[in-house]
C-alpha positions in Angstrom: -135.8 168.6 33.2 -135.9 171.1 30.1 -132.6 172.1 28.9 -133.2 175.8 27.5 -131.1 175.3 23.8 -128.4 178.0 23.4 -130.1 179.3 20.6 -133.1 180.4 22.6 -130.9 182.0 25.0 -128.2 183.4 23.0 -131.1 184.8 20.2 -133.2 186.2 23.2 -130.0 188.3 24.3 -129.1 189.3 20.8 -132.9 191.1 20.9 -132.4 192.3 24.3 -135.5 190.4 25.6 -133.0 188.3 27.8 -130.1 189.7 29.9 -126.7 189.3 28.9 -126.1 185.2 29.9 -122.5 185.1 32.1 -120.5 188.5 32.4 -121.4 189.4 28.9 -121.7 193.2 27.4 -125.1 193.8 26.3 -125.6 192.7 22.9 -125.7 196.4 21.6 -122.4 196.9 22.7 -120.9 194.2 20.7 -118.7 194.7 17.5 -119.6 193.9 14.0 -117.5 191.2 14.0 -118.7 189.1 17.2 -122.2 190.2 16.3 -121.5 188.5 13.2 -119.7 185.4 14.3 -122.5 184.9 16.5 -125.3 185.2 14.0 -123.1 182.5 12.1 -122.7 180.4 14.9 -126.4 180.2 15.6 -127.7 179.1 12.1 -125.2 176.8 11.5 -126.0 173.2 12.0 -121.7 172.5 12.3 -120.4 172.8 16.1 -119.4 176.1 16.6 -118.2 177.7 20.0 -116.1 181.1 20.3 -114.4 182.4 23.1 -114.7 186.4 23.4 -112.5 188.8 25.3 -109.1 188.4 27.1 -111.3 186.0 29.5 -112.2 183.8 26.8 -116.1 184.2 27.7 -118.4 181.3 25.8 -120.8 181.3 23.4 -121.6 178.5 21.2 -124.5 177.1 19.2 -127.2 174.5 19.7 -125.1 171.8 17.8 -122.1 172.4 20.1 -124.3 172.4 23.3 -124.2 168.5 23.7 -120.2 168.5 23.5 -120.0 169.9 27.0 -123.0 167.6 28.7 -124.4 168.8 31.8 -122.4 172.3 32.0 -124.8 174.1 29.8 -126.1 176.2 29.8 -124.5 177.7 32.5 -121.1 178.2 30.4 -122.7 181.1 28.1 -120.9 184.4 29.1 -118.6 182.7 31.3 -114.9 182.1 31.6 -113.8 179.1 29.5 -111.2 179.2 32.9 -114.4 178.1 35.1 -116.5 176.0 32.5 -113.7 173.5 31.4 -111.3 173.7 34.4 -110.4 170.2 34.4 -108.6 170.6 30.5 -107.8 174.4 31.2 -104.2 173.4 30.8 -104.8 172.4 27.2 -106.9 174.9 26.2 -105.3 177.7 27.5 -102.6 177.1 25.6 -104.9 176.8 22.0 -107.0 179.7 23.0 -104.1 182.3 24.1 -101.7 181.3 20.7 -104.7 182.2 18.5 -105.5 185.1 20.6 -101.8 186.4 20.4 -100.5 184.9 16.9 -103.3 185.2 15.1 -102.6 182.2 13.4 -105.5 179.6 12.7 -104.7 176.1 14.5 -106.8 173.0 12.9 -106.2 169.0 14.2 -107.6 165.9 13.4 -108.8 163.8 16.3 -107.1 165.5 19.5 -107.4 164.1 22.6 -108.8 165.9 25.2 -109.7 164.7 29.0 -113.6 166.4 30.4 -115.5 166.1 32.7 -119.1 166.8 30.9 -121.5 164.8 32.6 -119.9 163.9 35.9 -117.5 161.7 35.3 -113.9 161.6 33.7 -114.1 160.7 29.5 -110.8 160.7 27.2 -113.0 161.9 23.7 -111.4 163.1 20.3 -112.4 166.1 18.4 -111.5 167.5 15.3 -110.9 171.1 15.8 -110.7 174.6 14.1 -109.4 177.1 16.0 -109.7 180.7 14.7 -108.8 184.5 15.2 -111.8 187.0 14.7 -110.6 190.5 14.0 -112.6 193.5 14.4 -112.4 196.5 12.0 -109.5 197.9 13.3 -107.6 194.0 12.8 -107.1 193.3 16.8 -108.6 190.0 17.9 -111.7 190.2 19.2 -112.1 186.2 19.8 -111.6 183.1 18.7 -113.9 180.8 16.7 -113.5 177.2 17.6 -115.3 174.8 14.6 -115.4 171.3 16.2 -116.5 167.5 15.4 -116.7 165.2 17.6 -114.6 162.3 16.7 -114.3 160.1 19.6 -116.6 157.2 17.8 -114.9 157.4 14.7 -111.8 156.9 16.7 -112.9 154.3 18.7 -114.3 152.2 15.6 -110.8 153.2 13.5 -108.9 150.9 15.9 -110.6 147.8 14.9 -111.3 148.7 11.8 -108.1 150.1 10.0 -108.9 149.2 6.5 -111.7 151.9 6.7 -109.3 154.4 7.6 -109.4 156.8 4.5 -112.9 155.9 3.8 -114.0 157.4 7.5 -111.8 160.2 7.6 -113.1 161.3 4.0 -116.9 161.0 5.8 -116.1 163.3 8.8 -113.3 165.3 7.9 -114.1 168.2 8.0 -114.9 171.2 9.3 -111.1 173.0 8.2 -113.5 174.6 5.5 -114.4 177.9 3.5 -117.0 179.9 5.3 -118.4 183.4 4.3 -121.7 185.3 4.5 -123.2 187.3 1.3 -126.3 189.6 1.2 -129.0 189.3 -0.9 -127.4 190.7 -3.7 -123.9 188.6 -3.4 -122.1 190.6 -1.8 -119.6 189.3 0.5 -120.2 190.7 4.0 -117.8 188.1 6.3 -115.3 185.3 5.4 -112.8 183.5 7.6 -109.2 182.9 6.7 -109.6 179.7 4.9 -112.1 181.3 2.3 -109.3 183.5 1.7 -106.7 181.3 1.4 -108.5 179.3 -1.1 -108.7 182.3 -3.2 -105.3 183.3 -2.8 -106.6 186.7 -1.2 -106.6 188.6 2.0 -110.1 188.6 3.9 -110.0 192.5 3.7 -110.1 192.1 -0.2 -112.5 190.3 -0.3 -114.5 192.0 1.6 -117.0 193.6 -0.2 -116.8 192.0 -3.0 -119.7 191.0 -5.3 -119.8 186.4 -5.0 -119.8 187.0 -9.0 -116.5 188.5 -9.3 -115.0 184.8 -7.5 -117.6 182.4 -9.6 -116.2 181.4 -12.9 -118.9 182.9 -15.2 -119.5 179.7 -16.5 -120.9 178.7 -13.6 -122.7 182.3 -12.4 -126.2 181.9 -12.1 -128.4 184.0 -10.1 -130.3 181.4 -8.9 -127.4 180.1 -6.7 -128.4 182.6 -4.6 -131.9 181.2 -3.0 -133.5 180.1 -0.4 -135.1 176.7 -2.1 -131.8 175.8 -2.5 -130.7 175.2 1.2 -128.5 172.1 2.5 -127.9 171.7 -1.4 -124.2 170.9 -2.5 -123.3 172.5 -5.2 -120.1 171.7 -7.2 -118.8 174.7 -9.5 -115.5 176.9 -10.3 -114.3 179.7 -8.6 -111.4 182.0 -10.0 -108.4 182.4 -7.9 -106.7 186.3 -7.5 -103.2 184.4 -8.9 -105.4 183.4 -12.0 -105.9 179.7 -11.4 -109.6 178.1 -11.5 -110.6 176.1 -9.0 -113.2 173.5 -8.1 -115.7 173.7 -5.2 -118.3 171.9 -3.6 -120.2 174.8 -2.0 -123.8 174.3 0.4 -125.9 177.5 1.2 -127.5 178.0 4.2 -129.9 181.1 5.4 -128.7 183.1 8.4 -130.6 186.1 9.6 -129.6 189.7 8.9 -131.6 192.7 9.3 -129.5 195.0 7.2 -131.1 193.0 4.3 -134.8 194.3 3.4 -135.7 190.4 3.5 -134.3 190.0 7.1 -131.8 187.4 6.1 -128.7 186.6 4.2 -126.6 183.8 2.9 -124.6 181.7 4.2 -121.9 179.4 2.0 -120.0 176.5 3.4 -117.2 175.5 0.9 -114.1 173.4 0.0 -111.6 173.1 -2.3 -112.0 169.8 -4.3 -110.0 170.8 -7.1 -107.6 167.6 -6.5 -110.7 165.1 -6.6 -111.6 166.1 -9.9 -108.5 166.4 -11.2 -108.2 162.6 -10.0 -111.5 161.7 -11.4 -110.8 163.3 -14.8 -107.7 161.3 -15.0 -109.6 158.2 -13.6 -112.2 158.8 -16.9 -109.9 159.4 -19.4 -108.1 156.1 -18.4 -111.3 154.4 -18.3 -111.8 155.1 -21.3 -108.1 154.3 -23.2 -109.3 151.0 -21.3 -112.3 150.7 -22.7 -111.5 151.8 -26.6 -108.5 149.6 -26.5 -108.2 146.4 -28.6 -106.1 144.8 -26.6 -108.2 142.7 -23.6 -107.6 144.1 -20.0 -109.3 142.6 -17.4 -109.1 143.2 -13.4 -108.6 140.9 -10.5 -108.4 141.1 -6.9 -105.9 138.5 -4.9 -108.4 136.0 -4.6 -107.9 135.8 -8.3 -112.3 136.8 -8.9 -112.3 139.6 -12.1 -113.1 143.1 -10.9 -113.6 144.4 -14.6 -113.6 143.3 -18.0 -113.4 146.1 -20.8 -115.0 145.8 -24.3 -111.4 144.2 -25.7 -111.9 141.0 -23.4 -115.5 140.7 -24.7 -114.1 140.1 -28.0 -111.4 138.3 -27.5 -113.0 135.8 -25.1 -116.3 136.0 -25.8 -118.1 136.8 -22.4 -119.8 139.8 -22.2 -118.9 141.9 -18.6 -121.7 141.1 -16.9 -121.2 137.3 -17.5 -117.7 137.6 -15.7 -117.4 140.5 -13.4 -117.4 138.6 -9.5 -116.1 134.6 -10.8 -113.1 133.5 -10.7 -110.4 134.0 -13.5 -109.6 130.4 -13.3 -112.5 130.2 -16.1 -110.4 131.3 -18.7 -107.7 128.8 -18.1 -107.2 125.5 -20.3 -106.9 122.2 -18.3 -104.1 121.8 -16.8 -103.0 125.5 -16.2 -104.5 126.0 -12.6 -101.0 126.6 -11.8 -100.0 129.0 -13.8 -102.5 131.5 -12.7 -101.2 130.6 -8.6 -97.8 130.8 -9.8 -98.7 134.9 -10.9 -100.6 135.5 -7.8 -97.6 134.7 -6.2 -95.5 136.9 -7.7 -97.8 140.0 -7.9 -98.0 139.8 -4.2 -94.4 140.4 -3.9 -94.9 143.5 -6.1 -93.3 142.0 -9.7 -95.0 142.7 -12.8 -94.7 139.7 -15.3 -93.0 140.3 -18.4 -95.2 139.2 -22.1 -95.1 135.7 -22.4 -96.7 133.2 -24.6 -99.5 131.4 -23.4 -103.2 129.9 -24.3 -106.6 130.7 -22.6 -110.3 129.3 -23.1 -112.9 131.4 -24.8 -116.3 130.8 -24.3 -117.2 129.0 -27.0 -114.6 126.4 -25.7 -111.9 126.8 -28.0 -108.2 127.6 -27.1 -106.5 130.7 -28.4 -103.1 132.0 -28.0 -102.1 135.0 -26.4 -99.2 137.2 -25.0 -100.2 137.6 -21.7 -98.9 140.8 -19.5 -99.5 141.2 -16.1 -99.0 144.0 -13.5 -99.9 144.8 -10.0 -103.0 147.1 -8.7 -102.0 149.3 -5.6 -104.4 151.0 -3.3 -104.0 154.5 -2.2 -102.1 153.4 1.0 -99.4 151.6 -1.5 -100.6 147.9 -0.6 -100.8 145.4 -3.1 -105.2 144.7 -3.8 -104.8 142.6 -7.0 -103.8 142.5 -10.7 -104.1 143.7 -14.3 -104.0 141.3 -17.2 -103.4 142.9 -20.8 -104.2 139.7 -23.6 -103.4 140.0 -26.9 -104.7 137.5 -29.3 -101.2 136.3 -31.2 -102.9 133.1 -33.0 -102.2 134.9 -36.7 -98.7 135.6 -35.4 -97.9 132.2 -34.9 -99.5 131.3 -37.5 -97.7 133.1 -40.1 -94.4 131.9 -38.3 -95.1 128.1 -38.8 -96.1 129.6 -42.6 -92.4 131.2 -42.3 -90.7 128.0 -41.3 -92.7 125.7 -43.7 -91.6 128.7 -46.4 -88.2 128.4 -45.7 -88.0 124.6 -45.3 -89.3 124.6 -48.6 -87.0 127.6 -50.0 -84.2 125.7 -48.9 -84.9 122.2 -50.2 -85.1 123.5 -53.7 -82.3 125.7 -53.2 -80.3 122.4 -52.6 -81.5 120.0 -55.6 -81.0 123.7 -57.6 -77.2 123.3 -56.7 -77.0 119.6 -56.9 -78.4 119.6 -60.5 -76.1 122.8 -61.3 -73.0 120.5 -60.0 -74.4 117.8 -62.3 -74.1 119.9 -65.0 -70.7 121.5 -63.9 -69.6 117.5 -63.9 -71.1 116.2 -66.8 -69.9 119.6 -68.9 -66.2 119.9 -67.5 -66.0 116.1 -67.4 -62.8 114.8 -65.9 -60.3 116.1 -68.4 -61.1 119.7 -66.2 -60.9 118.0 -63.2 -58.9 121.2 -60.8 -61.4 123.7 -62.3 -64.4 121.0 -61.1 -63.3 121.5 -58.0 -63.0 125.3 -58.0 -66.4 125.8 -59.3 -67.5 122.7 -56.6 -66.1 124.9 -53.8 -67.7 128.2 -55.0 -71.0 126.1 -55.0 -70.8 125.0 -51.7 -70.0 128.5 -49.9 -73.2 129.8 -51.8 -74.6 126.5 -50.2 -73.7 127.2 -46.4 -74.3 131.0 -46.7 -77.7 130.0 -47.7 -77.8 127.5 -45.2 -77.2 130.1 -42.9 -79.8 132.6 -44.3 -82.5 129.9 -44.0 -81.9 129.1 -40.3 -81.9 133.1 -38.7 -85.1 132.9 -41.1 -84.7 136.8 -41.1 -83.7 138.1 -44.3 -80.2 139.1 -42.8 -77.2 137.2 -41.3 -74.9 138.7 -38.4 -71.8 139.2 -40.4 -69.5 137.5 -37.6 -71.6 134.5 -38.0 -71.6 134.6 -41.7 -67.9 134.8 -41.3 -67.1 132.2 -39.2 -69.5 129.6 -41.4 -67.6 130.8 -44.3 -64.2 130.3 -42.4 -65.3 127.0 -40.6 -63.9 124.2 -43.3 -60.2 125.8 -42.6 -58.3 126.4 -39.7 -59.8 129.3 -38.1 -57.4 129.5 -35.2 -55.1 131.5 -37.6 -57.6 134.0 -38.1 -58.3 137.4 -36.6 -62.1 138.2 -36.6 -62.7 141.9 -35.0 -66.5 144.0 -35.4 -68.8 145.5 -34.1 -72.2 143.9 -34.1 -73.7 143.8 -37.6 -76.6 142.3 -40.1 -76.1 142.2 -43.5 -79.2 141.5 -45.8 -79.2 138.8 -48.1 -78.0 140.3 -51.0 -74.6 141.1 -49.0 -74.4 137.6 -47.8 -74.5 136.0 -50.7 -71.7 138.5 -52.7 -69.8 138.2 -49.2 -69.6 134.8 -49.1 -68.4 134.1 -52.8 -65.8 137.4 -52.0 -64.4 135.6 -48.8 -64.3 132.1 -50.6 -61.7 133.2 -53.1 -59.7 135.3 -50.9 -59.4 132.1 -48.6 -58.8 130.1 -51.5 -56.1 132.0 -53.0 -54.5 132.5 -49.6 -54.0 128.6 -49.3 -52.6 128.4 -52.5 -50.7 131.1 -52.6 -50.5 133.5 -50.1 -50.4 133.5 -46.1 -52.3 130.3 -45.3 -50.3 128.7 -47.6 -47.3 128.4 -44.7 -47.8 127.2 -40.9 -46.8 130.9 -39.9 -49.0 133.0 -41.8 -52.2 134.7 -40.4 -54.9 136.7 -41.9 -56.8 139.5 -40.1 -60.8 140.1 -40.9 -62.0 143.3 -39.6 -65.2 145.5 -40.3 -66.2 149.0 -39.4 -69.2 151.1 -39.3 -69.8 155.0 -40.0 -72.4 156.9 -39.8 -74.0 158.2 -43.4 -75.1 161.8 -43.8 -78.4 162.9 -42.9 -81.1 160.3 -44.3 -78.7 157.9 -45.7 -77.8 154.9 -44.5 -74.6 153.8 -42.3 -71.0 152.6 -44.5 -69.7 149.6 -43.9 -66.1 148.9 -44.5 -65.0 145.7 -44.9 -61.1 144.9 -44.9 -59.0 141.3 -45.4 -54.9 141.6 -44.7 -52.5 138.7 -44.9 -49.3 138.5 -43.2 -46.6 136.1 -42.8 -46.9 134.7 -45.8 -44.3 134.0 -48.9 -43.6 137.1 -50.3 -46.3 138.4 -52.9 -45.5 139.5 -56.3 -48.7 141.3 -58.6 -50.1 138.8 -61.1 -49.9 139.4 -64.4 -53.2 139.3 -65.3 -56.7 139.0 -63.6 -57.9 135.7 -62.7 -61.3 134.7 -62.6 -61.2 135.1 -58.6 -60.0 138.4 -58.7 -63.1 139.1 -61.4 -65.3 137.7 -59.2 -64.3 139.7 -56.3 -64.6 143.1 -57.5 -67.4 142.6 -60.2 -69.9 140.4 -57.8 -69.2 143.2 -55.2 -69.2 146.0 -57.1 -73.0 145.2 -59.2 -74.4 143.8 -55.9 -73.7 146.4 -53.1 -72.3 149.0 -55.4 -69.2 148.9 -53.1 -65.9 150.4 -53.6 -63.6 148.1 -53.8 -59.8 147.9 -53.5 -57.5 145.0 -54.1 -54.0 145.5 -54.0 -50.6 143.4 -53.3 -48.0 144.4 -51.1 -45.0 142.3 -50.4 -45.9 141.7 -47.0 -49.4 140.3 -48.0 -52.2 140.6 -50.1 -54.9 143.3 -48.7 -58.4 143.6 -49.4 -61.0 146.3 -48.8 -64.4 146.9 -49.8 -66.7 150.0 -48.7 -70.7 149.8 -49.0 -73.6 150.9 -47.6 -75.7 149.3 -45.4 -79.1 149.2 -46.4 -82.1 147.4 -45.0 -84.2 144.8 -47.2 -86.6 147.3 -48.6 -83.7 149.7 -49.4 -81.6 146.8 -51.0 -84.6 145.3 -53.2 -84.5 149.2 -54.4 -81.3 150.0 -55.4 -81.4 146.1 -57.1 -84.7 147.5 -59.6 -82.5 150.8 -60.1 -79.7 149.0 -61.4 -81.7 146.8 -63.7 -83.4 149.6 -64.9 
């Protein structure tokens, strides 16, 4: 049997050469706004039924004819009440909120029991339910837009990892809709047009299409026939000011207020978000891309899901070469469970800090790298695989074993330097000066184990509590009091430090606190803050106590020369010795300069 489509009938009525279908009004009779809603509804190719009247009386295109089987098309003009009685519980309750609220209600996949060819079905819809207002704003009906959904639903429960994938597909029909004339003006809308826009369907109303297109995207052309069921992305201009993206399609609906008999029809949706996203995704593409570092992408199964221009170089493989193998390629012998060892940790959602390691480039050589390595998530948050950032670190380490070879050297002629100046201390003093041999031996040896110590933090700079206690380790250090902050000193300081501390510590046995079981001596430095640009001061202060009473010497000895002379040239420190009968006190006040700083003011006092 032929089933009459309901555009036949429904077009038939609009020209009066069918009677109204159901307990319809003649078509005459009808507002604007159903008149329109129904031209809409017929030249659409979405599924579009509206419900008319406090009875709720059906109409609905050809695409929405199948969605009720075997009752059409004996539902057009009739109750809803009588044509879906078995889900009139449900839908009542849709259809009357709509009708008294005015409020649009839109769902994704909602259940609904029918009875459409006979027999009981449980089938899913994605649904749009919608006030039309007449001119006067009452609610003339309500426009359902509906997908069915029940195979998507059906095929999401055995196949969950397609979820956002089929819901991007068929969602849909919660989407702009609006009707233009010829010359773009905008004759009907619904509420989400409107909302998009940040306007009130009244406003728009009226309004020329031109005055909502950015005009960098206005062309007259968008406006023809040739281009229907073509998607279109462009930007529209919100009332609050903001630009928008939107993917819009044109369709042609009849209209004989238009000379041409027909109008336009323009299907949209707001997909600012998505090209926000996509913008982001490009520029990051291509920081990827331009970088020099190597970043390459893997999937849990440990097989390389992209490979930017950086790994080409470094490694040697061009993308094409490497994209879909496994990353196990790049791995030296022997290493196979390294790369397990990170899968396993990326899958518990740790990112692995820089480390040290080698890879294979293609030419077969080894190279070594700091490898960095964080995890990939999808949109749903789950764990899909792994970044890998390589940097090539092979001049690094090879100016490091230059370092260490440098200062293996440095301090292997440092030593015979000293040993030939004690030669010459020993064959010049001879043993007639035997005590100030062994001054000048001891002074020898601090400069010795301060360079010592400069050697091994192979830095340029010592920490000055290790630089202390080196200094103090030959004597008993348990009668010491060591108190700092944290602090480097650069070479020069260690150097004029060490000889400083030497002949305090020396004179101290001799004569001053050390010299007695009870005596103690407290070290203790402090850092301030320099004005703005300048570097921070350092003050530096030694105090004995417990010692014999001290009485001021007479004159200067060559100690107290070399205290404040060596400190004073060196780190242009102020320096104050003094000699209180308690015990002798020490201070000297410096800046702290770095190594370029130090070399600096070195030239400007030769100069």
């Amino acid at each position: 049997m032929t089933i009459i489509k309901a555009s036949q009938i429904l077009s038939a009525f609009m020209r009066a050469d069918h009677p109204p279908p159901g307990r319809a009004k003649p078509f005459a009779e009808w507002s604007a706004a159903l008149k329109s809603v129904l031209t809409i509804s017929l030249a659409s190719e979405a599924q579009i039924c509206f419900f008319a009247g406090p009875e709720f009386l059906a109409f609905y295109n050809d695409a929405y004819a199948p969605t009720i089987g075997a009752k059409h098309p004996r539902a057009l003009g009739r109750p809803a009440s009588e044509s879906w009685s078995e889900l009139w519980d449900d839908l009542e309750g849709l259809l009357t909120h709509v009708r008294r609220s005015g409020e649009t209600i839109s769902e994704k996949d909602r259940r609904f029991y029918i009875e459409r060819h006979g027999y009981p079905e449980t089938v899913y819809f994605d649904i749009s339910f919608s006030p039309v207002r007449g001119c006067d704003g009452t609610i003339e009906a309500v426009l359902c837009i509906v997908s069915e959904t029940t195979s998507r639903v059906e095929a999401l429960r055995t196949l969950r990892e397609n979820e956002s994938r089929m819901r991007a597909v068929l969602s849909g029909v919660a989407a702009g809709l609006c009707t233009v004339s010829e010359d773009g003006t905008i004759v009907t809308l619904n509420r989400h047009f409107a909302d998009m826009l940040a306007e009130t369907p009244h406003n728009l109303t009226g309004r020329n299409l031109r005055e909502v297109i950015d005009p960098r995207d206005w062309q007259d052309a968008w406006l023809n026939p040739q281009r229907e069921g073509e998607v279109t992305e462009l930007r529209y201009r919100r009332s609050d000011g903001r630009t928008i993206w939107v993917s819009q399609s044109l369709s042609i609906v009849e209209d004989s207020r238009e000379p041409s008999g027909r109008a336009f029809c323009l299907l949209t949706s707001d997909i600012t978000q998505r090209r926000r996203k996509e913008t982001e995704l490009r520029r990051l593409a291509a920081i990827i891309e331009g970088s020099d570092d190597a970043i390459l992408a893997m999937d849990l199964n440990m097989v390389i899901t992209s490979w930017n221009s950086g790994a080409e170089r470094l490694y040697g493989w061009r993308a094409g070469e490497v994209i879909g193998t496994s990353v196990l390629r790049l791995l030296p012998e022997g290493r196979g469970d390294e790369e397990s060892r990170i899968i396993e940790r990326i899958r518990e959602g740790f990112r692995i800090e820089p480390y040290d390691t080698t890879r294979l480039c293609s030419d077969g050589r080894e190279i070594a790298v700091e490898l960095t390595v964080s995890p990939i998530f999808d949109e749903a948050g789950e764990i899909v695989g792994a970044s890998k950032i390589s940097r090539d670190i092979s001049a690094r380490i090879e100016a490091a074993r230059l370092r260490e070879f440098l200062l293996f050297e440095m301090k292997h002629r440092v030593k015979n330097i000293l040993a030939t100046v004690l030669a010459l201390a020993r064959q010049t003093l001879g043993k007639h000066d035997l005590p100030d041999y062994e001054v000048f031996t001891k002074r020898v040896y601090a400069l010795s184990r301060s360079q010592d110590l400069l050697t091994r933090q192979g830095q340029g700079s010592v920490s000055a509590a290790a630089l202390i206690a080196e200094v103090l380790d030959p004597f008993q250090t348990e009668r010491f009091t060591i108190e700092g902050p944290p602090m480097a000193l650069p070479g020069e300081a260690v150097l004029s430090v060490t000889l400083a501390l030497h002949e305090l510590v020396t004179n101290a046995l001799k004569y001053g606190a050390l010299s007695v079981p009870e005596g103690r001596v407290e070290i203790r430095w402090q850092i301030t803050e320099g004005v703005a640009g300048s570097a921070p001061k350092v003050r530096l202060t030694w105090k004995e106590r417990g010692g014999p009473g001290v009485v001021r010497p007479a004159r200067r000895g060559f100690g107290s020369v070399l205290i404040r002379d060596l400190l004073a040239s060196t780190l242009q420190a102020d320096i104050s010795l003094s000699f209180p009968p308690e015990g002798v006190e020490f201070s000297a006040e410096f800046l702290l300069r770095g190594p370029r700083e130090d070399s600096e003011a070195r030239s400007r006092l030769c100069a």
